[in-house]
PDB file of the backbone (N, CA, C, O) and the ligand in Angstrom, with CONECT records:
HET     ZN  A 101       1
ATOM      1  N   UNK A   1      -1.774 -35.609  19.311  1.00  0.00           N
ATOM      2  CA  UNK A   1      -1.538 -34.216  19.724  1.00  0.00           C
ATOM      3  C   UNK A   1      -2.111 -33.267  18.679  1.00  0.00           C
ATOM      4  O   UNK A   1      -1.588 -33.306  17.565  1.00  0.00           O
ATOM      5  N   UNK A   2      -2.949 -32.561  18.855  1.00  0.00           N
ATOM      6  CA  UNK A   2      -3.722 -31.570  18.238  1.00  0.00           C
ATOM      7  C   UNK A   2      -2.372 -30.146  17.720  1.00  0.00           C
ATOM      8  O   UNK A   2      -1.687 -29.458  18.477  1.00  0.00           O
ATOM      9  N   UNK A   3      -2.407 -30.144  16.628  1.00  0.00           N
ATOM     10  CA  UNK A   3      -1.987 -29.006  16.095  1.00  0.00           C
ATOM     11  C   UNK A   3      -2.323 -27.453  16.435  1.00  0.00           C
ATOM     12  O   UNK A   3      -3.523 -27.209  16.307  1.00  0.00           O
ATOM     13  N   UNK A   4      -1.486 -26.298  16.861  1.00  0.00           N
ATOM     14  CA  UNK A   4      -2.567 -25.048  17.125  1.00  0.00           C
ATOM     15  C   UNK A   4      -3.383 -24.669  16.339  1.00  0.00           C
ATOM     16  O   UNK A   4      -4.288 -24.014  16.857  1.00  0.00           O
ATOM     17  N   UNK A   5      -3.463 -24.851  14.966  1.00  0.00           N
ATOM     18  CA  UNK A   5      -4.255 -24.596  13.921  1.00  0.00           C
ATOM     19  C   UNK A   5      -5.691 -25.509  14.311  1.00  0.00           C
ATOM     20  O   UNK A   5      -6.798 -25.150  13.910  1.00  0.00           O
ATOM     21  N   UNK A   6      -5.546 -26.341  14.883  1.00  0.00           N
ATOM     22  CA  UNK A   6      -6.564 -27.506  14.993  1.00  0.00           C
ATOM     23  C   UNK A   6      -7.364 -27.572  16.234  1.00  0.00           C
ATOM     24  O   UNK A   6      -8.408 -28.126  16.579  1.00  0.00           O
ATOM     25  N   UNK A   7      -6.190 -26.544  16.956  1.00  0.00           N
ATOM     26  CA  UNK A   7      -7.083 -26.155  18.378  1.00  0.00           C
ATOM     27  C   UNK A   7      -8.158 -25.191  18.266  1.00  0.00           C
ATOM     28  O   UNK A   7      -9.347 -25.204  18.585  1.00  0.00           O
ATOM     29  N   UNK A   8      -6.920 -23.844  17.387  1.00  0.00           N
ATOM     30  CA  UNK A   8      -8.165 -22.855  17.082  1.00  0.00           C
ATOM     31  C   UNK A   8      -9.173 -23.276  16.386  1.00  0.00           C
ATOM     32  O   UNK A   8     -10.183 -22.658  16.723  1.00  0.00           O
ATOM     33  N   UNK A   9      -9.327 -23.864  15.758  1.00  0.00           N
ATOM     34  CA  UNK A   9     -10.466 -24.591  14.760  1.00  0.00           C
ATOM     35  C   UNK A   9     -11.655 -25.076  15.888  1.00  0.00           C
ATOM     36  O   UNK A   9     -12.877 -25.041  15.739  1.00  0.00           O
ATOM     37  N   UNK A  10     -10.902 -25.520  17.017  1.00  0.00           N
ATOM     38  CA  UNK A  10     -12.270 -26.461  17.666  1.00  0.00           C
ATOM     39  C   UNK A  10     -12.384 -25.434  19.296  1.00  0.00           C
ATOM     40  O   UNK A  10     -13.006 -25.789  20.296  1.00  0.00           O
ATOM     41  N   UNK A  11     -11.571 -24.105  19.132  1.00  0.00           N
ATOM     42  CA  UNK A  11     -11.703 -23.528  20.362  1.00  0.00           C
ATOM     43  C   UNK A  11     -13.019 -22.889  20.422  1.00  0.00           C
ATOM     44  O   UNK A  11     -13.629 -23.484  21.311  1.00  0.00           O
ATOM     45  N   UNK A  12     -13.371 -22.457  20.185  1.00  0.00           N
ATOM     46  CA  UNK A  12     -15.176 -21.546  20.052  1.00  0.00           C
ATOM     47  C   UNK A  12     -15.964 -22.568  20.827  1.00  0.00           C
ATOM     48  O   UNK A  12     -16.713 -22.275  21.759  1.00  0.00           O
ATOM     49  N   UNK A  13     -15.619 -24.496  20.122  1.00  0.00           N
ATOM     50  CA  UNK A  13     -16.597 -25.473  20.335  1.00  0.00           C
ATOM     51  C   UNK A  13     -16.476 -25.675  22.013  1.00  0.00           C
ATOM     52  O   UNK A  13     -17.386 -25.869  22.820  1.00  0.00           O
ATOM     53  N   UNK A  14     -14.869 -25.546  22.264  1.00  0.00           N
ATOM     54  CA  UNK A  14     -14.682 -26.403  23.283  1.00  0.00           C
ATOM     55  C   UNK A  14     -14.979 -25.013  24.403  1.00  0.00           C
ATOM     56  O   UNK A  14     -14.815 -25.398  25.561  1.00  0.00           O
ATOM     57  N   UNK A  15     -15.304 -23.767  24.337  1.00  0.00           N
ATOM     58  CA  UNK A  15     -15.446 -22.918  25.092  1.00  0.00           C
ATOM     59  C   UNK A  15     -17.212 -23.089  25.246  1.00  0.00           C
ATOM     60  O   UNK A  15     -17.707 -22.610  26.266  1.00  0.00           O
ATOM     61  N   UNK A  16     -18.041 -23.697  24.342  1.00  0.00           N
ATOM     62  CA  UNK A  16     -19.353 -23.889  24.351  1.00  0.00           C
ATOM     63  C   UNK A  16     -19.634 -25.433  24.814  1.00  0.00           C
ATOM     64  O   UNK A  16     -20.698 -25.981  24.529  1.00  0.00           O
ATOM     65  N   UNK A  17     -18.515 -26.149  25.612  1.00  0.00           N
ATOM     66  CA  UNK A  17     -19.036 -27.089  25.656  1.00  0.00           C
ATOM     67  C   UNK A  17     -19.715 -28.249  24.578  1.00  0.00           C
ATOM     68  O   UNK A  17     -20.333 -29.286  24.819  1.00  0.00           O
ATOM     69  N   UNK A  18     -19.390 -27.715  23.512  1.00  0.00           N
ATOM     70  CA  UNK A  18     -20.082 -28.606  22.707  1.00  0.00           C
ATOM     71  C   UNK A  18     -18.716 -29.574  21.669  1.00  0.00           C
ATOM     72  O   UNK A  18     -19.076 -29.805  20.515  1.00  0.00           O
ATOM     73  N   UNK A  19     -17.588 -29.977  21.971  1.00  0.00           N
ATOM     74  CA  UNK A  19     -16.741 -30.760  21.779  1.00  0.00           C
ATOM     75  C   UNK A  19     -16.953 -32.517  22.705  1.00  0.00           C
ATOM     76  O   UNK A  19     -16.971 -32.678  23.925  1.00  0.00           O
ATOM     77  N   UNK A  20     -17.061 -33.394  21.831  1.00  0.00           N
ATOM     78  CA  UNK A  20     -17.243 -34.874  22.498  1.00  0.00           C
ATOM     79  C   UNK A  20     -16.440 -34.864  23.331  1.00  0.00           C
ATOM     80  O   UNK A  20     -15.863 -33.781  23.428  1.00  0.00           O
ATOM     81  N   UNK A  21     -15.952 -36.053  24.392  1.00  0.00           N
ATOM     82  CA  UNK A  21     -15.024 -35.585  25.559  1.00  0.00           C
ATOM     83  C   UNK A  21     -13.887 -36.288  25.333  1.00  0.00           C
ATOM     84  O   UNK A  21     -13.106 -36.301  26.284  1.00  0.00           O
ATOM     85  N   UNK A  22     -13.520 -36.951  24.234  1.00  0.00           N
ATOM     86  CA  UNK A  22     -12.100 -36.700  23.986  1.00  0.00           C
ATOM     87  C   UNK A  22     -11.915 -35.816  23.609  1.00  0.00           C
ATOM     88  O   UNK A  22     -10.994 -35.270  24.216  1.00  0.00           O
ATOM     89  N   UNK A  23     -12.261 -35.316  22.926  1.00  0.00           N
ATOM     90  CA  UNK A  23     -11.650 -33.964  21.677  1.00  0.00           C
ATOM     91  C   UNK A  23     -11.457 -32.778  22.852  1.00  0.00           C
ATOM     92  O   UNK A  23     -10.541 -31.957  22.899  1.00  0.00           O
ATOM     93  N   UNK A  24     -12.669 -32.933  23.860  1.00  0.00           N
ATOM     94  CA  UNK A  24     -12.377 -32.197  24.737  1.00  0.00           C
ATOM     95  C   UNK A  24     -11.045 -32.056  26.003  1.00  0.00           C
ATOM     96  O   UNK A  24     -10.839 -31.166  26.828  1.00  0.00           O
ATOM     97  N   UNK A  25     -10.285 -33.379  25.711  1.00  0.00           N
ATOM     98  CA  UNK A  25      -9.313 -34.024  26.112  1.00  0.00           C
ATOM     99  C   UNK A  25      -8.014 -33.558  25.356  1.00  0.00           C
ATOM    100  O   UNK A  25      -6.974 -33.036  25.758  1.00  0.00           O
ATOM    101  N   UNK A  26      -8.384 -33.877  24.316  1.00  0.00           N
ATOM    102  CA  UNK A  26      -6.843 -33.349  23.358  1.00  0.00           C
ATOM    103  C   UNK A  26      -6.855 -31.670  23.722  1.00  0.00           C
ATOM    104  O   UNK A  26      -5.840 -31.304  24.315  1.00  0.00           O
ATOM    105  N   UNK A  27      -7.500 -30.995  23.545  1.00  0.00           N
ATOM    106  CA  UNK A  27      -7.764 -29.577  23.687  1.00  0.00           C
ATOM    107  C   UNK A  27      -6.991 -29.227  25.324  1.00  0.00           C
ATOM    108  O   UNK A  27      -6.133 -28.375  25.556  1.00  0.00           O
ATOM    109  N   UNK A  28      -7.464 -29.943  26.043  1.00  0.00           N
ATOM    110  CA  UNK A  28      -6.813 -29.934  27.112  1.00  0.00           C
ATOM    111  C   UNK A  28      -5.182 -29.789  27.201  1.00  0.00           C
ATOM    112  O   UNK A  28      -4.476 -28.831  27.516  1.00  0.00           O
ATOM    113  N   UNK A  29      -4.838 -31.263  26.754  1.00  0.00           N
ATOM    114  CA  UNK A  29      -3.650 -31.795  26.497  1.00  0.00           C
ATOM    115  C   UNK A  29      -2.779 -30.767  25.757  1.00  0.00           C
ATOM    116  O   UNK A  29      -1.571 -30.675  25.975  1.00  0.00           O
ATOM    117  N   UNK A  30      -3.338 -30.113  25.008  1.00  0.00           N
ATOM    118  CA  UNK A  30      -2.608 -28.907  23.942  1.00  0.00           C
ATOM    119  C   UNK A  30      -2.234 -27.722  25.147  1.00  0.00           C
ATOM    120  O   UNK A  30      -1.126 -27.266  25.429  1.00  0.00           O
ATOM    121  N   UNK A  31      -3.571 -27.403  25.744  1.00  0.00           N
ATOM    122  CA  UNK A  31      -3.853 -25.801  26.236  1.00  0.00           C
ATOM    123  C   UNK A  31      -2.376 -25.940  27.428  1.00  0.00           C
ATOM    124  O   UNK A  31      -1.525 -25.083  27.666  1.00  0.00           O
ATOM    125  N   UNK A  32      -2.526 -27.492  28.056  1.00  0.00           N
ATOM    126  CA  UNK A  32      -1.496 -27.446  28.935  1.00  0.00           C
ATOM    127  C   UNK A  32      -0.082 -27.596  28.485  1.00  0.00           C
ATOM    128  O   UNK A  32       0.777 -27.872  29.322  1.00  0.00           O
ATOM    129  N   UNK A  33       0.111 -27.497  27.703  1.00  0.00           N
ATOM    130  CA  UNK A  33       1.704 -27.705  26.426  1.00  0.00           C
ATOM    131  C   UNK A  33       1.978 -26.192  26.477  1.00  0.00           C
ATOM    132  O   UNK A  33       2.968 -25.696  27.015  1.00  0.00           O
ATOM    133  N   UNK A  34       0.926 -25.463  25.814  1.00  0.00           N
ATOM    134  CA  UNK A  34       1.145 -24.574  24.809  1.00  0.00           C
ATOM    135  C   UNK A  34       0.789 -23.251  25.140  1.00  0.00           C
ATOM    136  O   UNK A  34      -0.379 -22.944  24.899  1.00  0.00           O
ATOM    137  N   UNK A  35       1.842 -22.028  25.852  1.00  0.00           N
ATOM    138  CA  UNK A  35       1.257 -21.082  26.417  1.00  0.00           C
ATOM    139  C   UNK A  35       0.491 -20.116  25.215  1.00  0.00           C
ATOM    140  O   UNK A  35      -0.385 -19.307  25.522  1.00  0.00           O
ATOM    141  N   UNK A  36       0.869 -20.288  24.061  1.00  0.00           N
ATOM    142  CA  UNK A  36       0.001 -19.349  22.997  1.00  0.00           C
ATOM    143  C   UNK A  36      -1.278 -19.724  23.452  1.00  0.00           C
ATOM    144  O   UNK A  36      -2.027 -18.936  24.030  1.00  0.00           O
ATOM    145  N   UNK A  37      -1.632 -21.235  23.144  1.00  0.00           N
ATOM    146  CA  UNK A  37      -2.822 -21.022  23.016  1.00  0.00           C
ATOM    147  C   UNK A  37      -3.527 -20.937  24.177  1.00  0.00           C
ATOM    148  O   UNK A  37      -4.694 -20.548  24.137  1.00  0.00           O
ATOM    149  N   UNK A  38      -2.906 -21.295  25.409  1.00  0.00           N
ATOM    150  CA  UNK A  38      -3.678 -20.739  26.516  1.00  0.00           C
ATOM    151  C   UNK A  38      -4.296 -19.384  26.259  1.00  0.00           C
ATOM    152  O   UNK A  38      -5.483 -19.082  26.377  1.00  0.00           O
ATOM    153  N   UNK A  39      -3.206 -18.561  25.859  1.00  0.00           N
ATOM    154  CA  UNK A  39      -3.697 -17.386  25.782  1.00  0.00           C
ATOM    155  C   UNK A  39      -4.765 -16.713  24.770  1.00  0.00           C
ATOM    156  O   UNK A  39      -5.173 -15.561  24.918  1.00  0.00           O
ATOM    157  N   UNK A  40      -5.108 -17.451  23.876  1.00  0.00           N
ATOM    158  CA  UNK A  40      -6.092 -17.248  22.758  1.00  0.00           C
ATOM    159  C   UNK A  40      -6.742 -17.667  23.249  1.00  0.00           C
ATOM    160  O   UNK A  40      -7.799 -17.040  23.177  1.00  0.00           O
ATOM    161  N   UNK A  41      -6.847 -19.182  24.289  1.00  0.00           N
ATOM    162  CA  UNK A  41      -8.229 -19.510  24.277  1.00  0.00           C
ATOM    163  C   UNK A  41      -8.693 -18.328  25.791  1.00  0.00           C
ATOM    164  O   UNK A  41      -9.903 -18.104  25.761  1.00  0.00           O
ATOM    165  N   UNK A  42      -8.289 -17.924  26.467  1.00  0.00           N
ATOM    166  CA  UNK A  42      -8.297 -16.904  27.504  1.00  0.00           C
ATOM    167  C   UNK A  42      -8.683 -15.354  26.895  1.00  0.00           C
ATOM    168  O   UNK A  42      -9.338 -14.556  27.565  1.00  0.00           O
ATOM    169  N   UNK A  43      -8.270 -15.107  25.773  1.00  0.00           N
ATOM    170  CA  UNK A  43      -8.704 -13.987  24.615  1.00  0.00           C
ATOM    171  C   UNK A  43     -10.392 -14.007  24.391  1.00  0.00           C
ATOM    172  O   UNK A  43     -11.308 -13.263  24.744  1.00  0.00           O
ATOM    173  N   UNK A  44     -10.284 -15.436  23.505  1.00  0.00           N
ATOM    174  CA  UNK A  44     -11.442 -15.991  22.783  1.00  0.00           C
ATOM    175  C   UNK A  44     -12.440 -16.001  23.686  1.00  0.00           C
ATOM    176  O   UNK A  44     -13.525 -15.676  23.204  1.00  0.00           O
ATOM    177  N   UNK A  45     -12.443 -16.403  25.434  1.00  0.00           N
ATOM    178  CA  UNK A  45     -13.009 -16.788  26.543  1.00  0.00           C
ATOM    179  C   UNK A  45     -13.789 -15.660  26.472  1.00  0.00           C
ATOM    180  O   UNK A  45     -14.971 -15.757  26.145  1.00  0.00           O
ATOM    181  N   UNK A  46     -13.260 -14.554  26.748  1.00  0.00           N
ATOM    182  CA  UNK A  46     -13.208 -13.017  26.918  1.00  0.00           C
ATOM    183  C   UNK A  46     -14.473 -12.162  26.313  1.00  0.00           C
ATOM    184  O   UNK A  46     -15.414 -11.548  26.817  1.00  0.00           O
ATOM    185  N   UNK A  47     -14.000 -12.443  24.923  1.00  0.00           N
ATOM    186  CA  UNK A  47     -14.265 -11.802  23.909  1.00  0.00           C
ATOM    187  C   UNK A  47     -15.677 -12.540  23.332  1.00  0.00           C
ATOM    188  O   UNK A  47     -16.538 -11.945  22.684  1.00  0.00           O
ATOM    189  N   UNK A  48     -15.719 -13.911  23.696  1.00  0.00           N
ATOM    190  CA  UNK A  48     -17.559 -14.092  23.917  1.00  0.00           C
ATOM    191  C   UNK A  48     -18.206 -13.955  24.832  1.00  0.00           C
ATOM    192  O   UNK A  48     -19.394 -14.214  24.645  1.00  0.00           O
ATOM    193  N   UNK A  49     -17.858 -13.559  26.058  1.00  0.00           N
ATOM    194  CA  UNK A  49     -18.541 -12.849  26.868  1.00  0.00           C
ATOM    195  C   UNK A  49     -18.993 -11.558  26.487  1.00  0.00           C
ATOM    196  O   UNK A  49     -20.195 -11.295  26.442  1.00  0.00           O
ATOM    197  N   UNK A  50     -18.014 -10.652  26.182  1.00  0.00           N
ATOM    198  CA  UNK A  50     -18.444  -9.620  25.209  1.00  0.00           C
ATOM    199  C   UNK A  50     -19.947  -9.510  24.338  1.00  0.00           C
ATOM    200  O   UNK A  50     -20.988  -8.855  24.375  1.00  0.00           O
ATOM    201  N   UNK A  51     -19.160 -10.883  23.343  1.00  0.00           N
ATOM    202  CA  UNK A  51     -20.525 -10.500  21.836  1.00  0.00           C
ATOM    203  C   UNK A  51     -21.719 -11.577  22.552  1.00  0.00           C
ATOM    204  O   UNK A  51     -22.772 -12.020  22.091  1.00  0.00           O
ATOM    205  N   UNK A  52     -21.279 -11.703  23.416  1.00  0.00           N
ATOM    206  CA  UNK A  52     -22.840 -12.399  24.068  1.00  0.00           C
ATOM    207  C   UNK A  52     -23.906 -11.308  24.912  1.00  0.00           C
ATOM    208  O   UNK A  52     -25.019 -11.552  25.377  1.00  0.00           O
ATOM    209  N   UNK A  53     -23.070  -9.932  24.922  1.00  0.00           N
ATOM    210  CA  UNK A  53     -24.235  -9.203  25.149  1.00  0.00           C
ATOM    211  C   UNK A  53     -24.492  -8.264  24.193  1.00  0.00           C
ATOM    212  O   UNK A  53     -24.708  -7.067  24.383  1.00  0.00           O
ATOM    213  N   UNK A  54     -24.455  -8.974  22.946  1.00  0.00           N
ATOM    214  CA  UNK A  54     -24.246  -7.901  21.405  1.00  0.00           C
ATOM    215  C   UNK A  54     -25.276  -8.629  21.368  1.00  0.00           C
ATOM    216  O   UNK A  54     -25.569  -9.616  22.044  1.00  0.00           O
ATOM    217  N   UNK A  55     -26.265  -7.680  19.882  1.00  0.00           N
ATOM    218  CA  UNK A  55     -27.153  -8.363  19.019  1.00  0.00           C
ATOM    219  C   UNK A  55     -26.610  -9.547  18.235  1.00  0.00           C
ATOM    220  O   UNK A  55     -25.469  -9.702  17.801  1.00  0.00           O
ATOM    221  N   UNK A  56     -27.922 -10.544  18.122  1.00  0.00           N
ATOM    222  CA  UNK A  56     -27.457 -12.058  17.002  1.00  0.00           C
ATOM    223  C   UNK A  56     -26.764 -12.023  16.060  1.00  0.00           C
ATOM    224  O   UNK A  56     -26.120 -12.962  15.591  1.00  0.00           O
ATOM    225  N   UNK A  57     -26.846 -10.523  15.537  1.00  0.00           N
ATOM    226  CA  UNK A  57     -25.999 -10.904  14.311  1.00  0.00           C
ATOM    227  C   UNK A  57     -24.413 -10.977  14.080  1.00  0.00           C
ATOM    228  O   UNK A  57     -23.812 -11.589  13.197  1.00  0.00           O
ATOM    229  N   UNK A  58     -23.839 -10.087  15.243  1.00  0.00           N
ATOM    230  CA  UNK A  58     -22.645  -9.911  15.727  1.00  0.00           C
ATOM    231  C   UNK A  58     -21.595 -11.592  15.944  1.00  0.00           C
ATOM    232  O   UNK A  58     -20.574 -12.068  15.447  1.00  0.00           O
ATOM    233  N   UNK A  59     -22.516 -11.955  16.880  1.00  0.00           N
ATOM    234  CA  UNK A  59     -22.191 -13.331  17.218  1.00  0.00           C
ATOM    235  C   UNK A  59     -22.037 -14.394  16.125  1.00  0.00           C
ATOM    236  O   UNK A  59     -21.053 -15.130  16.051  1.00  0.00           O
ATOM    237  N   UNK A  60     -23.257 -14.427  15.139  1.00  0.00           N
ATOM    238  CA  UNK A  60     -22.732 -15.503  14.197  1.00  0.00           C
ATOM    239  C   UNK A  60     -21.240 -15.487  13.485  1.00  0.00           C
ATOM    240  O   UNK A  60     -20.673 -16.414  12.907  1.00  0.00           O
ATOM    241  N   UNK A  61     -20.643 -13.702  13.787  1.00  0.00           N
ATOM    242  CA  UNK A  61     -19.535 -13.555  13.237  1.00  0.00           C
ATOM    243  C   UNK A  61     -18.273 -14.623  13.739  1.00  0.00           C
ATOM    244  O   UNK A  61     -17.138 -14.692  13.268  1.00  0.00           O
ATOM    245  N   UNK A  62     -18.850 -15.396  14.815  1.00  0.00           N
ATOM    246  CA  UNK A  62     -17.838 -15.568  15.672  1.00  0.00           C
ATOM    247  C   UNK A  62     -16.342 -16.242  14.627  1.00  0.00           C
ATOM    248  O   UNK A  62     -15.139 -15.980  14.609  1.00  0.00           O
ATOM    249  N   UNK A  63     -16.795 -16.725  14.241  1.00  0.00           N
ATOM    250  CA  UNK A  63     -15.714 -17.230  13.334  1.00  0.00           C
ATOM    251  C   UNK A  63     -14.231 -16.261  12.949  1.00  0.00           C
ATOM    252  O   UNK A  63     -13.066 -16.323  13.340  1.00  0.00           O
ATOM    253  N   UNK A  64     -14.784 -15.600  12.231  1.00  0.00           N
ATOM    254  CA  UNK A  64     -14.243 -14.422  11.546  1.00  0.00           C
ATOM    255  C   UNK A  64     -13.546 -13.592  13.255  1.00  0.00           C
ATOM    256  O   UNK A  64     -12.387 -13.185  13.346  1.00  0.00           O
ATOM    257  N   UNK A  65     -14.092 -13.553  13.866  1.00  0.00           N
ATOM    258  CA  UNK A  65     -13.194 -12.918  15.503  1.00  0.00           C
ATOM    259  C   UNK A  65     -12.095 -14.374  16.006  1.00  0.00           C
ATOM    260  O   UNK A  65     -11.053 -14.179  16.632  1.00  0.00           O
ATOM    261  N   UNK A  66     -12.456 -15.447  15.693  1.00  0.00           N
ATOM    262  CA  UNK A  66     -11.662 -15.860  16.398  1.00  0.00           C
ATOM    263  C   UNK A  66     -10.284 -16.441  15.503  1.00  0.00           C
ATOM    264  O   UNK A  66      -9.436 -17.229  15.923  1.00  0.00           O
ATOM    265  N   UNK A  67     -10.342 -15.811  14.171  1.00  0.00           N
ATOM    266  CA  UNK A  67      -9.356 -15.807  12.764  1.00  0.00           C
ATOM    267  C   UNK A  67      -8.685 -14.526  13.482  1.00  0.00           C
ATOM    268  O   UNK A  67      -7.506 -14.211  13.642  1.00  0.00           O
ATOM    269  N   UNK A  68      -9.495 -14.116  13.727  1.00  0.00           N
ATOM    270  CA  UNK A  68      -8.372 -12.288  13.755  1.00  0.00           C
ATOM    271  C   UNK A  68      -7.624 -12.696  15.131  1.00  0.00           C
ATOM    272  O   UNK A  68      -6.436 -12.383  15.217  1.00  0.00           O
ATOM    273  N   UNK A  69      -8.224 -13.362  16.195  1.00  0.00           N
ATOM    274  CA  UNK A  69      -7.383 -13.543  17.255  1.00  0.00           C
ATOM    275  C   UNK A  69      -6.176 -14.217  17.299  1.00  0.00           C
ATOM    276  O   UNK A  69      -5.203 -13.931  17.996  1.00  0.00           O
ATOM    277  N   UNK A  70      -6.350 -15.550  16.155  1.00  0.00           N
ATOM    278  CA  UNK A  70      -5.515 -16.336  16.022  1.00  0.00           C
ATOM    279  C   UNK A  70      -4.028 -15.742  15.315  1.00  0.00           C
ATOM    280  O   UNK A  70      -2.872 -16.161  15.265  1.00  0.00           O
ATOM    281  N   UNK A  71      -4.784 -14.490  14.791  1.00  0.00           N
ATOM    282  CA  UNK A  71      -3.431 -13.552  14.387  1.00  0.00           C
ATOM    283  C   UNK A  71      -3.172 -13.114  15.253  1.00  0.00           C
ATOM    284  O   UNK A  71      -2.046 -13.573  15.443  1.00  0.00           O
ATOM    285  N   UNK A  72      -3.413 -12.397  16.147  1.00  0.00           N
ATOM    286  CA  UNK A  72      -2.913 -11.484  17.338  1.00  0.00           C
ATOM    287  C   UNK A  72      -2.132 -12.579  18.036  1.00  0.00           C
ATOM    288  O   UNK A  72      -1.018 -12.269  18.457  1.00  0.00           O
ATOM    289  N   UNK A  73      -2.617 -13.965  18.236  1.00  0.00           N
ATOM    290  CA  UNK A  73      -1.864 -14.464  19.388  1.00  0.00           C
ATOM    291  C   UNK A  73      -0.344 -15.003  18.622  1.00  0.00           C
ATOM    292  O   UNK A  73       0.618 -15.196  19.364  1.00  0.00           O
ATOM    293  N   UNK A  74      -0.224 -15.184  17.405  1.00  0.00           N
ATOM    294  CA  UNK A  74       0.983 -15.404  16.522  1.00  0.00           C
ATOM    295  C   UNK A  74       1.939 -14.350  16.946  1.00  0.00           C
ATOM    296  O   UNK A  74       2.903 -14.710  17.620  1.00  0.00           O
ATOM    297  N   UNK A  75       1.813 -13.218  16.670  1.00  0.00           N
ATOM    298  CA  UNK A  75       2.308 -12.064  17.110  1.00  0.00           C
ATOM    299  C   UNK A  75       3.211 -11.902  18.602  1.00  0.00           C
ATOM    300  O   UNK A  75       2.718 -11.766  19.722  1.00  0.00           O
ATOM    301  N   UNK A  76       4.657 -11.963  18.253  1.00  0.00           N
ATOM    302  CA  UNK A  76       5.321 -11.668  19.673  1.00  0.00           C
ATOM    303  C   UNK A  76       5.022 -10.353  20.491  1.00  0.00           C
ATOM    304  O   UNK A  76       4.939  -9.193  20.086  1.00  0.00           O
ATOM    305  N   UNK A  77       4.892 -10.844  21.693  1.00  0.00           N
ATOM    306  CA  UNK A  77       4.701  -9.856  22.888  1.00  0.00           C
ATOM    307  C   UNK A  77       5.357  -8.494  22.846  1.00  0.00           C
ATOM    308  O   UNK A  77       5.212  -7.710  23.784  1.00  0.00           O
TER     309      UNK A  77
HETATM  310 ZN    ZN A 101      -0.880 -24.390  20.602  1.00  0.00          ZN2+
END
């Protein structure tokens, strides 16, 4: 069972398809447990649609956006 710390870590990958297909499995296994991170990864979903119609340089930030999200989704409603 993947940790949320460990989800956000591999959520960017597994929204690009580029997670092997277990890992893409555990991610699963989590998202359906765990309504936070549904909702980050539904944030995160979002929010590269967004910087995907930004300039390149925006995007390499992705990291650093999906740290700040992982705070927002900690945060009670
Ligand atoms: Zn979680």
């Amino acid at each position: 069972m993947l940790s949320c710390k460990a989800l956000v870590a591999s959520s960017s990958d597994y929204l690009d398809g580029q997670l092997r297909f277990t890992e893409g499995l555990s991610v699963r296994a989590h998202l359906a447990m765990c309504g936070n991170c549904r909702r980050f990864v539904r944030q995160l979903r979002l929010t590269l649609r967004v910087l995907q119609q930004m300039p390149e340089p925006l995007v390499s930030d992705l990291d650093a956006v999906a740290a700040q999200l992982a705070d927002a989704a900690k945060k009670p409603d």
